[in-house]
Backbone as JSON, one array per atom type, in Angstrom:
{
  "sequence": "XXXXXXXXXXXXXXXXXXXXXXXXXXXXXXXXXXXXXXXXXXXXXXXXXXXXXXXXXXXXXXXXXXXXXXXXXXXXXXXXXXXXXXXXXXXXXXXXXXXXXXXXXXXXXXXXXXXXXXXXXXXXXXXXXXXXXXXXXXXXXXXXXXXXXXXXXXXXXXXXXXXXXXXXXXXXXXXXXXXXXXXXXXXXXXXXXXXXXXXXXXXXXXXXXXXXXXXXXXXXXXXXXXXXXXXXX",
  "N": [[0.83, -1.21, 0.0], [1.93, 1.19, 0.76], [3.82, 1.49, -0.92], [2.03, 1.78, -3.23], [0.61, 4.21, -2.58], [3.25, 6.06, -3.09], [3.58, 6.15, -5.83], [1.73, 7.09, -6.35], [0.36, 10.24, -8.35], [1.39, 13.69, -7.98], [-1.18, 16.11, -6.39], [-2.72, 18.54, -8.69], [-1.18, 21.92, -9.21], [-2.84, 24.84, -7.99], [-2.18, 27.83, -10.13], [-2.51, 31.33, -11.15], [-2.38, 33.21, -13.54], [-1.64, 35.45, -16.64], [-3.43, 35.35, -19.23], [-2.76, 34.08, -22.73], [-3.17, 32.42, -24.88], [-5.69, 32.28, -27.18], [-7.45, 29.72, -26.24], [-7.56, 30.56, -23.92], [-8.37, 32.77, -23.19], [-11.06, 32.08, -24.35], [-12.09, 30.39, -22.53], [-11.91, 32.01, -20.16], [-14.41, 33.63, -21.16], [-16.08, 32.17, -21.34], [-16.64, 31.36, -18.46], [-16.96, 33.58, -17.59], [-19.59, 34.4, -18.83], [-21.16, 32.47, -17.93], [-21.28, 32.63, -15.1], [-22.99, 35.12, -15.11], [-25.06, 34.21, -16.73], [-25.89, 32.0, -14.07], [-26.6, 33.78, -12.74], [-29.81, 33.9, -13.08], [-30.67, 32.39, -11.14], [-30.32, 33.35, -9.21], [-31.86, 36.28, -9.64], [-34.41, 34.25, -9.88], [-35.18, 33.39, -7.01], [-34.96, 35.26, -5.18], [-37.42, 36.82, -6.0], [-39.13, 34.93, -5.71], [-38.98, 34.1, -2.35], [-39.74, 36.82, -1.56], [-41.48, 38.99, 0.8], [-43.55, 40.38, -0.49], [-44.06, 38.68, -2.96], [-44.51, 36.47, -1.6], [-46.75, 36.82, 0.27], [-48.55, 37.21, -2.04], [-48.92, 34.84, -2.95], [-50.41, 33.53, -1.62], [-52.19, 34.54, -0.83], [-53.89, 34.41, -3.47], [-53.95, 31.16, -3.1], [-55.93, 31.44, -0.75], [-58.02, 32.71, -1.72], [-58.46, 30.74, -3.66], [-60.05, 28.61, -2.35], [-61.11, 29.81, -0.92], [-63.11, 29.58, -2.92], [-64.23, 27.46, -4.51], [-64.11, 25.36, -2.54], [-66.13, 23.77, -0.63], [-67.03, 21.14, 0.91], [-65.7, 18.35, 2.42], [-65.06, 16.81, 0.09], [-64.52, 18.49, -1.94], [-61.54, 19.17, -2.18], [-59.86, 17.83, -3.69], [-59.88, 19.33, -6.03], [-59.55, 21.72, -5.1], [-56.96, 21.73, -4.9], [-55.56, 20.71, -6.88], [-56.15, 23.22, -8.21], [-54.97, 25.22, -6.89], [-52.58, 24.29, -7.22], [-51.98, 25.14, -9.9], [-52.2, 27.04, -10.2], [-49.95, 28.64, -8.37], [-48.11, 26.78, -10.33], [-47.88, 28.88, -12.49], [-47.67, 30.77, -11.54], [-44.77, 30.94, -11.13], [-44.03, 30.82, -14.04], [-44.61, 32.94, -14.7], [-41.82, 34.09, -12.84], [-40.13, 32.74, -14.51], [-39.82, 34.26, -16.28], [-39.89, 36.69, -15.87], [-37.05, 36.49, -15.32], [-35.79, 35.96, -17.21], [-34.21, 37.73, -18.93], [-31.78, 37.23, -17.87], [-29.8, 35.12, -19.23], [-30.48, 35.95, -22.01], [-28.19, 38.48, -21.78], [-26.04, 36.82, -20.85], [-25.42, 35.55, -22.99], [-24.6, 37.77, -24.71], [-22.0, 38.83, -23.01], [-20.5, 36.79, -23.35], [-18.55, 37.14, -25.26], [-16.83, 37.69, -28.02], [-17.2, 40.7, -28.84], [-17.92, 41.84, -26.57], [-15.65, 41.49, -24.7], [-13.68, 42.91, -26.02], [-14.92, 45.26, -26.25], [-15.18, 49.08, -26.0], [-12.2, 49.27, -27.07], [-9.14, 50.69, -27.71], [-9.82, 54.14, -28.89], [-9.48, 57.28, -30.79], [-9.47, 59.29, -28.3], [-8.04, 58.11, -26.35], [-6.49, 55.55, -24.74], [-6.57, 52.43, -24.23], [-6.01, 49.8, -21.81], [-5.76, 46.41, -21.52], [-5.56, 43.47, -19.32], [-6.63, 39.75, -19.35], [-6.86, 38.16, -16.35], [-6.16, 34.3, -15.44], [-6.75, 31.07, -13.3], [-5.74, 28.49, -12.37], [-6.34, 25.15, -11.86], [-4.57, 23.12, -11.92], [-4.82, 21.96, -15.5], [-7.01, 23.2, -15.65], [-9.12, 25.21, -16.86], [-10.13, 27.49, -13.86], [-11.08, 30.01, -12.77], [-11.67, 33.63, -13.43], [-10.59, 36.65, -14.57], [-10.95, 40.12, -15.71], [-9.22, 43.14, -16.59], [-8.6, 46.32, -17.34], [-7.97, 49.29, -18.19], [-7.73, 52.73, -19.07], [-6.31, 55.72, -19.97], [-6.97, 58.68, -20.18], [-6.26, 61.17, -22.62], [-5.75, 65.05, -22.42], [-6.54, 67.84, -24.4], [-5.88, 70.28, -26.72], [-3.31, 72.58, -26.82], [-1.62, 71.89, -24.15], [-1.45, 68.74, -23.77], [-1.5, 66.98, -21.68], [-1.35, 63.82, -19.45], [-3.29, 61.87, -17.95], [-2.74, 59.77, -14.73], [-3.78, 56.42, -15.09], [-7.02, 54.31, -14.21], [-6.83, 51.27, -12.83], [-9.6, 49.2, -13.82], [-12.09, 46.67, -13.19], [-13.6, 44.37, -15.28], [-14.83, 42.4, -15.1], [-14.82, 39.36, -12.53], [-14.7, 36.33, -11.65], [-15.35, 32.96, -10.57], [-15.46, 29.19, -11.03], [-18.07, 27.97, -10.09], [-18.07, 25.33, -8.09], [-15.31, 25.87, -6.89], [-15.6, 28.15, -5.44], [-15.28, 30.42, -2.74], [-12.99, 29.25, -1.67], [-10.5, 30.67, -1.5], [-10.14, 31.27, -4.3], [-10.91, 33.04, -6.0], [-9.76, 35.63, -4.7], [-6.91, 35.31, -4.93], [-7.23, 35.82, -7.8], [-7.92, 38.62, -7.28], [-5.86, 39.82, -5.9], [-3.68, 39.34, -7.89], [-4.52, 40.97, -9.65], [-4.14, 43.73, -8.26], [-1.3, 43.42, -7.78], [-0.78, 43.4, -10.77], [-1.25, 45.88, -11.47], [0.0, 47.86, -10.31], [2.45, 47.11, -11.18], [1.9, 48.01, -14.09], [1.61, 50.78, -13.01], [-0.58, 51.8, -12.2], [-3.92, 53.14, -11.36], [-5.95, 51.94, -8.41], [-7.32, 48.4, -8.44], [-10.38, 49.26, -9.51], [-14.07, 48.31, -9.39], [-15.57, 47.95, -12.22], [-18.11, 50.39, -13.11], [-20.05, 49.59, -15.09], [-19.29, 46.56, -15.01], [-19.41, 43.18, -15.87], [-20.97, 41.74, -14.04], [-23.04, 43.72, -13.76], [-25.54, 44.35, -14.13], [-29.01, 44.76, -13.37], [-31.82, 43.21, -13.7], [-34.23, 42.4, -13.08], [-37.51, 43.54, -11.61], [-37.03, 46.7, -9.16], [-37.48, 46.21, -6.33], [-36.36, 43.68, -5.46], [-33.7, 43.73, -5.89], [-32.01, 43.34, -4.17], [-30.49, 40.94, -3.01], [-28.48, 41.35, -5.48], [-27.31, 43.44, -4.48], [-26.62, 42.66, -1.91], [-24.09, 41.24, -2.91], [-22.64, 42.07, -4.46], [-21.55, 44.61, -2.89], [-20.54, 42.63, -0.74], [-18.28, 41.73, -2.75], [-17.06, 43.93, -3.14], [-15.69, 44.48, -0.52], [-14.16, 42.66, -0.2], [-12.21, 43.53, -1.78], [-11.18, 45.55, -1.02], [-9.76, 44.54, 1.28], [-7.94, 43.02, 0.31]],
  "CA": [[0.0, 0.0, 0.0], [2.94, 2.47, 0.95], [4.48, 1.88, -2.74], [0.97, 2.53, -4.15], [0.67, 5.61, -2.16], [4.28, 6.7, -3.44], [3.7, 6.03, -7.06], [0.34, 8.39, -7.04], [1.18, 11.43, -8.52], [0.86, 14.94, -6.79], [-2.23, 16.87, -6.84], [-2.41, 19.53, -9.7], [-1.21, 23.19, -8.69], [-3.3, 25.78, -8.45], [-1.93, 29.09, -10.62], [-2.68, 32.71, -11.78], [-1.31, 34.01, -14.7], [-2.0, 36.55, -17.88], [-4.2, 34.78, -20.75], [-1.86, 34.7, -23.34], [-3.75, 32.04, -25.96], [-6.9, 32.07, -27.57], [-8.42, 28.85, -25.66], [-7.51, 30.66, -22.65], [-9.37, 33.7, -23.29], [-12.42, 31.7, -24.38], [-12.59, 29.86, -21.26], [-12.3, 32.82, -19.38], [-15.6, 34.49, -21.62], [-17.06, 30.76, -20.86], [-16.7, 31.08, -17.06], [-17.91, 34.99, -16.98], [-20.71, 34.06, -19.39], [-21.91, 31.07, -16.81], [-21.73, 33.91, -13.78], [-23.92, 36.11, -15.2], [-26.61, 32.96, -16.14], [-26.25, 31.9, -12.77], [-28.05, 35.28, -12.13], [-31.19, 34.26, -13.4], [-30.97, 31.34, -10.15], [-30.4, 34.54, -7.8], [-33.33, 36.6, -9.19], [-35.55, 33.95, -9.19], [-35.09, 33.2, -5.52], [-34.83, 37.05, -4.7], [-38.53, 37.07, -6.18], [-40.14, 33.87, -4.6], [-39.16, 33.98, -1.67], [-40.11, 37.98, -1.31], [-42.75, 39.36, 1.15], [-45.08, 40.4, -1.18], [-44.25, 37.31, -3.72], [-44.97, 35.44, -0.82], [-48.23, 36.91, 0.2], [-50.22, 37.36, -2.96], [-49.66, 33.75, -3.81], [-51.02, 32.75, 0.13], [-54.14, 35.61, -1.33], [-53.82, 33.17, -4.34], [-54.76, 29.65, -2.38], [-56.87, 31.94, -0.01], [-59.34, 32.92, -2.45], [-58.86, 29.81, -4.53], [-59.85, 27.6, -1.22], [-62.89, 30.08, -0.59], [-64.23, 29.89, -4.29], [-64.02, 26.16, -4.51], [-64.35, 24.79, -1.51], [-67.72, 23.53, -0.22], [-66.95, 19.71, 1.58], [-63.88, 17.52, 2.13], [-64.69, 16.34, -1.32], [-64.15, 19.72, -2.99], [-59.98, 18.72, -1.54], [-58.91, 17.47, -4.92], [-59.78, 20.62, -7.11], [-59.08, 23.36, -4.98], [-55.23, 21.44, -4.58], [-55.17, 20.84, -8.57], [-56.25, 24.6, -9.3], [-53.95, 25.75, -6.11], [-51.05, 24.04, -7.77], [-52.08, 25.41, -11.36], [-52.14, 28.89, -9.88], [-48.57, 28.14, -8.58], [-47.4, 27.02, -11.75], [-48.36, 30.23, -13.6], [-46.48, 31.91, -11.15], [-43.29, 29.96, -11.51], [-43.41, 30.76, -15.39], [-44.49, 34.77, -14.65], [-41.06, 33.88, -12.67], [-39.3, 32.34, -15.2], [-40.23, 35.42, -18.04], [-39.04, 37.8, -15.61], [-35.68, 36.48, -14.64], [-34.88, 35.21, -18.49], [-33.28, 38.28, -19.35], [-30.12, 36.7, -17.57], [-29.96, 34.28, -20.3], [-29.49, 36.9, -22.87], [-27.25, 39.0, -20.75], [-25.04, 36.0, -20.78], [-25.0, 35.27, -24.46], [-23.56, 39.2, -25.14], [-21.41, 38.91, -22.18], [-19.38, 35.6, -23.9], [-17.97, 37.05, -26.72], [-15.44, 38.62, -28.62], [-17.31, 41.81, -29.28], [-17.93, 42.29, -25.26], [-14.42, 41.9, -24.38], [-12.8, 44.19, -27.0], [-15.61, 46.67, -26.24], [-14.29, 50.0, -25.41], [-10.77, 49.27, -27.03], [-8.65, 52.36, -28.35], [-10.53, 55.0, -29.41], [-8.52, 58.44, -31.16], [-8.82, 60.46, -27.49], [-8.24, 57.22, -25.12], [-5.67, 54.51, -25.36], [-6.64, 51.27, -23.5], [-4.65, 48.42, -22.08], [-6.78, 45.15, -21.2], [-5.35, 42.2, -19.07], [-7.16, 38.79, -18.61], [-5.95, 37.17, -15.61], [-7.01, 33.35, -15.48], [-6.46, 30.65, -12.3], [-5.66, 27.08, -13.09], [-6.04, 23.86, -11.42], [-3.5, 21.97, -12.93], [-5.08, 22.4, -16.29], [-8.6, 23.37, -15.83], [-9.19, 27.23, -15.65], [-11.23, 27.67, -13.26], [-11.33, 31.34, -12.7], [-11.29, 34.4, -14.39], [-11.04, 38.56, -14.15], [-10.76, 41.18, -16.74], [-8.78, 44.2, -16.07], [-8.61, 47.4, -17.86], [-7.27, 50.72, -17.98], [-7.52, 53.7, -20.02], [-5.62, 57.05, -20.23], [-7.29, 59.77, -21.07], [-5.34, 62.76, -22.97], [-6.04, 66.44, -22.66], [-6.61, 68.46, -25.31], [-5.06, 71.69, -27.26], [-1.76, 72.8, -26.31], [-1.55, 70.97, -23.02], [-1.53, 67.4, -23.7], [-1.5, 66.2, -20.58], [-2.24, 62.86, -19.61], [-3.84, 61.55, -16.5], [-3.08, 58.52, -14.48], [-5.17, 55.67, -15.45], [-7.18, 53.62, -13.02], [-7.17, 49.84, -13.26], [-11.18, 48.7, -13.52], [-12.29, 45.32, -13.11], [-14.9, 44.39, -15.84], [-15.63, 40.71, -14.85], [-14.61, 38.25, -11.84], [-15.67, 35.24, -11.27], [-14.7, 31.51, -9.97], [-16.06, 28.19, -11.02], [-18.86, 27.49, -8.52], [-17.64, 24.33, -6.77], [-14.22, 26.46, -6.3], [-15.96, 29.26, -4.9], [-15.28, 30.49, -1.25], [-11.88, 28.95, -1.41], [-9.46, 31.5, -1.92], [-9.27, 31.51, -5.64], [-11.17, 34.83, -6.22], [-8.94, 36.6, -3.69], [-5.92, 35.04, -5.51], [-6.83, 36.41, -8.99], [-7.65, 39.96, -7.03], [-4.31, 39.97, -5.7], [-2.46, 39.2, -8.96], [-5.15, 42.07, -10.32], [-3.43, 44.54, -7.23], [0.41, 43.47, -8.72], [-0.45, 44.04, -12.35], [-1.86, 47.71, -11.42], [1.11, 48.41, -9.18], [3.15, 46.86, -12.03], [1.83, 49.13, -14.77], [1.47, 52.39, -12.95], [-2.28, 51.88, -12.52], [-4.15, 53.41, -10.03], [-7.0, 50.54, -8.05], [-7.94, 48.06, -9.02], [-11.64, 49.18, -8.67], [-14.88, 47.28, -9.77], [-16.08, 48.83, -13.28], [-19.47, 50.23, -12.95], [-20.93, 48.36, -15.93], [-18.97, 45.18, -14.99], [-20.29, 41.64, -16.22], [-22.47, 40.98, -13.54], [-23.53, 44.94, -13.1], [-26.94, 44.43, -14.78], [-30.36, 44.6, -12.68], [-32.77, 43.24, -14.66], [-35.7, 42.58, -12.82], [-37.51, 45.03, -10.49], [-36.1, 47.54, -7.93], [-37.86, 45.9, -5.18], [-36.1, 42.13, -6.02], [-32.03, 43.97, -6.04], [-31.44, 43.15, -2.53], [-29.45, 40.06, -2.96], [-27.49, 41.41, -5.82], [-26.49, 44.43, -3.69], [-24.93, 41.94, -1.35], [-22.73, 40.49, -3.22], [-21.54, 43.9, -5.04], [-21.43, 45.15, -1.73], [-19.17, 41.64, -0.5], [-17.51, 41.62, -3.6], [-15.87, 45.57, -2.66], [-15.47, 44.44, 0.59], [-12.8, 41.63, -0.56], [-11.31, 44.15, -2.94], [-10.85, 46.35, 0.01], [-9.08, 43.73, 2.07], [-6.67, 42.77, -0.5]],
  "C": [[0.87, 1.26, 0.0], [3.61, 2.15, -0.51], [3.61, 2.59, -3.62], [0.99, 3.95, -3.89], [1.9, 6.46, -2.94], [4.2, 6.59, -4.89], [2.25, 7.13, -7.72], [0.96, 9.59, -7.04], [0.15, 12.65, -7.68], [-0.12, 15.4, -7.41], [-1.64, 18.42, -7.74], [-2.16, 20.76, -8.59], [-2.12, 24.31, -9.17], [-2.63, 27.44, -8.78], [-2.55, 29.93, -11.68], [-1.87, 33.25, -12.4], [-1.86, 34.51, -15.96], [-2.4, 35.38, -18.79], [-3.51, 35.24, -21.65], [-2.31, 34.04, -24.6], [-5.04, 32.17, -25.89], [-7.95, 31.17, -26.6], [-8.16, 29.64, -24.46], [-8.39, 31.92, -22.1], [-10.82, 33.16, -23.24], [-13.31, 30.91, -23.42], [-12.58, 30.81, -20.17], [-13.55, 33.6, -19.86], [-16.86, 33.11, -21.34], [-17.69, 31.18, -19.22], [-17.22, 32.56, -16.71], [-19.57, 34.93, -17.67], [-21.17, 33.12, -18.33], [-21.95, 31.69, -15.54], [-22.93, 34.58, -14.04], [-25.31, 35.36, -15.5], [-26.96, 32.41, -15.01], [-27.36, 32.81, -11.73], [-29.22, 35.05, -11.93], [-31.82, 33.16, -12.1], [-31.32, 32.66, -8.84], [-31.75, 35.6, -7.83], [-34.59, 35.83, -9.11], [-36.01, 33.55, -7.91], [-35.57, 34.47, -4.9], [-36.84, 37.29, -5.13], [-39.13, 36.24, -5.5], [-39.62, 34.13, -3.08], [-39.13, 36.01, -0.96], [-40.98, 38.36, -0.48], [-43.72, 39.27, 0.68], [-45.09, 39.67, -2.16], [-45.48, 36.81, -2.74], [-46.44, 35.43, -0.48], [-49.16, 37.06, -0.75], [-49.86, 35.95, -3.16], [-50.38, 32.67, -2.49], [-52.0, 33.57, -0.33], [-54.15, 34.76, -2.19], [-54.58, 32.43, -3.51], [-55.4, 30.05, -1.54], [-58.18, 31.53, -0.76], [-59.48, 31.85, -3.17], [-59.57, 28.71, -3.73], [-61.12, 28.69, -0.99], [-63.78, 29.86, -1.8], [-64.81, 28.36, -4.59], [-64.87, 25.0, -3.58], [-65.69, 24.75, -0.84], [-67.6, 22.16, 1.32], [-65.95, 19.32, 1.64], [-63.98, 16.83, 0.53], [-63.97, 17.41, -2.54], [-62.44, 19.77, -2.83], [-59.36, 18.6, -2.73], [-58.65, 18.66, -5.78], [-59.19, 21.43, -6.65], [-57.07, 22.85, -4.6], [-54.95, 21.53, -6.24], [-55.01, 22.55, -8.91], [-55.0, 25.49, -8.28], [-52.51, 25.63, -7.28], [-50.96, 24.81, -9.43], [-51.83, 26.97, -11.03], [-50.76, 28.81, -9.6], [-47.43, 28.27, -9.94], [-47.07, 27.9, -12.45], [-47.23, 30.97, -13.06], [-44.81, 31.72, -11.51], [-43.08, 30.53, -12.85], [-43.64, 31.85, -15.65], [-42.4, 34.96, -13.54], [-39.73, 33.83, -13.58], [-39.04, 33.41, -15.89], [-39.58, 36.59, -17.06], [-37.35, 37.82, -15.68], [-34.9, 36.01, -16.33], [-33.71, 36.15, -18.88], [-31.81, 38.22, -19.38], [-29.76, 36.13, -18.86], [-29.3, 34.81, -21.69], [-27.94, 37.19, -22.55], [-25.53, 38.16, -20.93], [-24.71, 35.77, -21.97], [-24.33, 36.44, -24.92], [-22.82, 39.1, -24.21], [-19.67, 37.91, -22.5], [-19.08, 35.55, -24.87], [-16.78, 38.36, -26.78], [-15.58, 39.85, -28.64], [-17.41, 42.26, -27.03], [-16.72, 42.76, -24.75], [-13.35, 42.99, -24.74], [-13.72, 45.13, -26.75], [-14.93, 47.86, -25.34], [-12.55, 50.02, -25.27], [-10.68, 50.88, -28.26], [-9.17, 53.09, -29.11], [-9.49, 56.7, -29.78], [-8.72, 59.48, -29.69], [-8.46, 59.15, -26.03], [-7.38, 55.97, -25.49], [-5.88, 53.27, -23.62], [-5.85, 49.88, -23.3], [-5.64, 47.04, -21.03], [-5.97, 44.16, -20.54], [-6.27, 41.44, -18.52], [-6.06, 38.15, -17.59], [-6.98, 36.01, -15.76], [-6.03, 32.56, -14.13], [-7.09, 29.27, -12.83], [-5.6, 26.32, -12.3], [-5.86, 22.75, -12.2], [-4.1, 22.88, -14.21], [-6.24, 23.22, -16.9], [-8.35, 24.93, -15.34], [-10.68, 27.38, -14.76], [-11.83, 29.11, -12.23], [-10.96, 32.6, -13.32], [-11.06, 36.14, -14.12], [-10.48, 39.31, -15.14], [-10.29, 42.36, -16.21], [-8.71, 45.17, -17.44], [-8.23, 48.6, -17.63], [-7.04, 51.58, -19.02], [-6.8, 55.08, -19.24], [-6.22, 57.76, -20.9], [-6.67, 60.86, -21.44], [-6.04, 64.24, -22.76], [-6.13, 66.39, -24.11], [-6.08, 69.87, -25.21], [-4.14, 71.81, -26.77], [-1.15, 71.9, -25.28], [-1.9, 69.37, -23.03], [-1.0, 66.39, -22.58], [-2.45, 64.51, -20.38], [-2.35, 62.75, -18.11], [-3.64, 59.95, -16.34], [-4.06, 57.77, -14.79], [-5.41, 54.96, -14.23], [-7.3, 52.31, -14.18], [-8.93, 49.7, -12.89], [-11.62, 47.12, -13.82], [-14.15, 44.95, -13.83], [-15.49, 43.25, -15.51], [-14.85, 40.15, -13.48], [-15.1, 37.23, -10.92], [-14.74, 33.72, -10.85], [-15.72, 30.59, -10.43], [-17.11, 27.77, -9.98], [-18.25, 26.81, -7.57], [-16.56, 24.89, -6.23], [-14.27, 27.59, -5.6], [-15.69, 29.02, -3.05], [-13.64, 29.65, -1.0], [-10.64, 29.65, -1.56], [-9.01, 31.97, -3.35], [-9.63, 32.88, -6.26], [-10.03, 36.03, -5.57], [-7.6, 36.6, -4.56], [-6.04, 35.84, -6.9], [-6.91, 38.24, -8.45], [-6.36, 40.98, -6.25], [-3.46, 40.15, -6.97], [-2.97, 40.35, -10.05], [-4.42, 43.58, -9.78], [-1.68, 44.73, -8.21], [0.13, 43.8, -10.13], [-0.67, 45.62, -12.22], [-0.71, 48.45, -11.3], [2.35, 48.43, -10.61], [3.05, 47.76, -13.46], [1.75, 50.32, -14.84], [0.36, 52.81, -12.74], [-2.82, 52.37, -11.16], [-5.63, 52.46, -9.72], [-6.39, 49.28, -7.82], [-9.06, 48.63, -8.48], [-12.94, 48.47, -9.36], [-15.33, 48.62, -10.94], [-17.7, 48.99, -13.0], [-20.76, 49.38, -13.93], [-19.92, 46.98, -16.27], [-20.09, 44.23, -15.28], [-21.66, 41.79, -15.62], [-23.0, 42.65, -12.83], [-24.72, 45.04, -13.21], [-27.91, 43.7, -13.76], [-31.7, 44.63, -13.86], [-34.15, 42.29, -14.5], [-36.27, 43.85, -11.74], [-36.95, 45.67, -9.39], [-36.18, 46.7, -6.76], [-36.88, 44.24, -5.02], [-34.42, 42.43, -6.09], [-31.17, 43.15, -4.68], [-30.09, 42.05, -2.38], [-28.23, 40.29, -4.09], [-26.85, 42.31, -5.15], [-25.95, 43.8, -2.96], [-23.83, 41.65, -1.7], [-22.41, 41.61, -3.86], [-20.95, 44.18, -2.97], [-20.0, 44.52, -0.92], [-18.08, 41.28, -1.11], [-16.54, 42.98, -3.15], [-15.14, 45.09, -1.83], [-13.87, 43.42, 0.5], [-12.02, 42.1, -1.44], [-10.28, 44.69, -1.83], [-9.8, 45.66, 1.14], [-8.01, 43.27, 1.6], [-5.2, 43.6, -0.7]]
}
């Protein structure tokens, strides 16, 4: 058994380092694309289990349970039409929260990532970082930084800030340090180019609220927890 043991090879290492091929890019627009669909799990939760979700569909099986209901025999219908009322809701649910869905399909591409590259008064400098176990990437973050020039005589330029358009982690790897790790190696590239931040871009990946005001609550946490681990770094 102690030979077997010595002949298994070591567990893969996990490292962070600059996206430098093609597949490595596209698995990082994979893994921010599959964040931002994940969304559509967070607002539909954020809606069912809401106050006033909750109570109109208890006014729901109220009134469907007074309209119905006569005897213990009337038991079967008013549970069938209960659950049919239900249903409906679930798929007034679904139609709200789809927009993720989209969201995610423009989010995993070529034209997203290059969006907002060099323009004649603004010269932009883009790094993907990606985070590997062994070979599998399994996390990702987009960095950015523009310089804006003056104009007329005075061509001054202004420090750029580093902005963070995407970061994300593989689910099951989540909560384990590997987010922190790529916002660290996001900290050294800044430092390393002269950049001032890193700070979270305001129309980052997952910046989009796209069901109602009342229903934000849980993405404001995690913006909120997401700073908070910038801030600590």
């Amino acid at each position: 058994k102690e030979e077997e043991e010595e002949k298994m090879p070591p567990p893969p290492n996990l490292t962070t380092t600059i996206a430098t091929t093609q597949d490595d890019l596209v698995s990082a627009l994979r893994l921010i694309a599959d964040s931002v669909a994940q969304q559509r799990q967070i607002a539909a939760n954020a809606i069912i289990f809401h106050p006033l979700w909750m109570a109109a569909a208890a006014a729901t099986l109220a009134v469907v349970a007074k309209l119905l209901y006569a005897d213990r025999g009337d038991w079967p219908i008013v549970g069938t039409t209960g659950a049919g009322c239900l249903m409906a809701g679930l798929v007034v649910v679904r139609a709200l929260s789809a927009g993720y869905i989209e969201e995610a399909e423009r989010v995993g591409t070529w034209v997203w990532l290059e969006a907002g590259e060099a323009k004649p008064d603004r010269d932009r400098e883009r790094v993907v970082l990606v985070s590997r176990f062994g070979d599998r990437v399994i996390g990702a973050l987009v960095l950015e930084a523009g310089v804006v020039e003056g104009h007329g005589q005075a061509r001054t330029r202004r420090r750029a800030t580093g902005r963070i358009r995407a970061w994300t982690v593989l689910t099951r790897y989540r909560r384990n340090g590997v987010g922190r790790d790529l916002l660290e190696r996001a900290v050294l590239e800044c430092r390393a180019r002269g950049w001032e931040g890193p700070v979270f871009d305001r129309d980052h990946a997952n910046s989009k609220r796209l069901v109602p005001r009342m229903f934000h609550a849980p993405f404001e946490t995690r913006e909120k927890w997401a700073k908070e681990v910038l801030r600590e770094v």
